[in-house]
N, C-alpha and C positions, 0 to 999 in steps of 0.2 A: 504494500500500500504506500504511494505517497500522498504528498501535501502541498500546497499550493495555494497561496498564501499572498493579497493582496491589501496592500497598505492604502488605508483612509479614513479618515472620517465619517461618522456613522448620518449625520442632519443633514437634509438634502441642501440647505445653503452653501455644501460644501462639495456640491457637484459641480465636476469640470473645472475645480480647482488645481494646482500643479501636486498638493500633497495628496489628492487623491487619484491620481496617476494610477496606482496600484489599482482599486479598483475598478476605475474606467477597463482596464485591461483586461481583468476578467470576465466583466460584463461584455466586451466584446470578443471573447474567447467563447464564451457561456451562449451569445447569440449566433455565433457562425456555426456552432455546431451541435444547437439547437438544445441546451441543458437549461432547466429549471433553478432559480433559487429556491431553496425553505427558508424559515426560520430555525433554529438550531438555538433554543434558549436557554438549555441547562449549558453553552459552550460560550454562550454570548457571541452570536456571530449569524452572519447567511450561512447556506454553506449549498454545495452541489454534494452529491456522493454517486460516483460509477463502481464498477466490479474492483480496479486499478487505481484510483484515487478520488479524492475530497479537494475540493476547490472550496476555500474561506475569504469572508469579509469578514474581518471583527466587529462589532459593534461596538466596543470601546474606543475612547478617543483613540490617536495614531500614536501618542506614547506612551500608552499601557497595553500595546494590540500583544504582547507578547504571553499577557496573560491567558488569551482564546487559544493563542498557539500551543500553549504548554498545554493544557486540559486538551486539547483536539490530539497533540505528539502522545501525551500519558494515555486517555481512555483507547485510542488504539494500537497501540503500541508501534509509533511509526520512529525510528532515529532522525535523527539532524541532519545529515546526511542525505535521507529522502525528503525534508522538505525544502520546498523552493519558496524564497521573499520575491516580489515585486514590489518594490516601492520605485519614488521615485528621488532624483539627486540630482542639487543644485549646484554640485561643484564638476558636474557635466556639461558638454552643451546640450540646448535641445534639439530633442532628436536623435540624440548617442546612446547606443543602449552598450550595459558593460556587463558582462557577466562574469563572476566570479563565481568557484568551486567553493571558499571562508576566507574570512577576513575580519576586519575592526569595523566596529559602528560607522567610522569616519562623519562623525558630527551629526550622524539623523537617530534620531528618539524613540525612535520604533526600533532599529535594529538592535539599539542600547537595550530598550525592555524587552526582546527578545532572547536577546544575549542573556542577559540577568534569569529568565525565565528557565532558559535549556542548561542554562550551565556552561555552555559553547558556544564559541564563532564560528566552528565548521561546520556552517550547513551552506549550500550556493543560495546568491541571490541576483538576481536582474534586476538591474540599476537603470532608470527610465532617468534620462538626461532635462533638466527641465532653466537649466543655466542662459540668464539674458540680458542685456543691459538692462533692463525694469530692476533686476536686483540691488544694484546699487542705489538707485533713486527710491527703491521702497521700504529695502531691509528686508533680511530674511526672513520674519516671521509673516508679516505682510506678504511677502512674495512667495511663502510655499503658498498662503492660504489663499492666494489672489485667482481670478479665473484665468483661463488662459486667453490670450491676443485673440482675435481673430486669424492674422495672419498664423498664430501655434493651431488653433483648429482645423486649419486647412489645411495643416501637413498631419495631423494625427489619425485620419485613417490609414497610411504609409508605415507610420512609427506603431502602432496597435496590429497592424498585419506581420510586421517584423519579428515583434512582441509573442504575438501569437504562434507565429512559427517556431521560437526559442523553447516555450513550451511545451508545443506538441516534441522534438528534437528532446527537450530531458525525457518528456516522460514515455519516449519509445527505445 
């Protein structure tokens, strides 16, 4: 079984914003190959479940999502290892997607409460690039949470197909 595991904000004010990269990505994972969300309330989370894995949105903010991960890794016995983070990362540009096998938080809050949560950094995650000159003029906390340009919504079905194929590529 793996896991799969996209970082966001639960309040829809928070849709098509750049921190919820993560789950924009599954949602359009989820609709091109035509998967349902639940609700999953004893995990605090959406979640999809096939035969071969679980697809998650926490419903916690994006710096406690690590808590949904741990009870989702614990109650089925999945390693760190098998699960894959999408979130997304401002010290990218957009549009760069980076995949890593483990590594350090490097400054995002959710992979920190993940970390905290599993115990480890070794699990992969795909790092959704969301770096633009808006960030200096707004500041990062403004600018994860900001929506994305116009001009970033017309390349994201591009960057979301890209995304999607990384996925399908781990989890075969």
């Amino acid at each position: 079984m793996k896991l799969i595991v996209g970082f966001g904000n639960p309040e829809a004010k928070y849709n098509f914003t750049r921190h919820n990269f993560g789950f924009l990505t599954l949602d359009f994972y989820a609709k091109i190959h035509q998967l349902e969300w639940e609700k999953a309330e004893k995990f605090n989370a959406l979640w999809l479940k096939t035969k071969d894995f679980i697809f998650i949105k926490p419903q916690t903010y994006y710096n406690e999502v690590g808590r949904s991960i741990q009870a989702f890794s614990h109650f089925y016995k999945i390693s760190p290892q098998n699960i894959l983070i999408i979130c997304d990362d401002f010290n990218l540009d957009f549009g760069k997607i980076r995949w890593r096998e483990k590594g350090s938080a490097g400054g995002n809050n959710g992979l920190k409460s993940t970390i905290a949560e599993l115990g480890t950094q070794d699990f992969p995650r795909l790092r959704l690039g969301t770096d633009s000159s808006l960030r200096q003029k707004a500041g990062d906390t403004d600018f994860v949470l900001g929506k994305f340009t116009a001009a970033e919504k017309e390349r994201l079905p591009e960057i979301l197909k890209s995304a999607s194929a990384e996925i399908d590529s781990w989890l075969n």
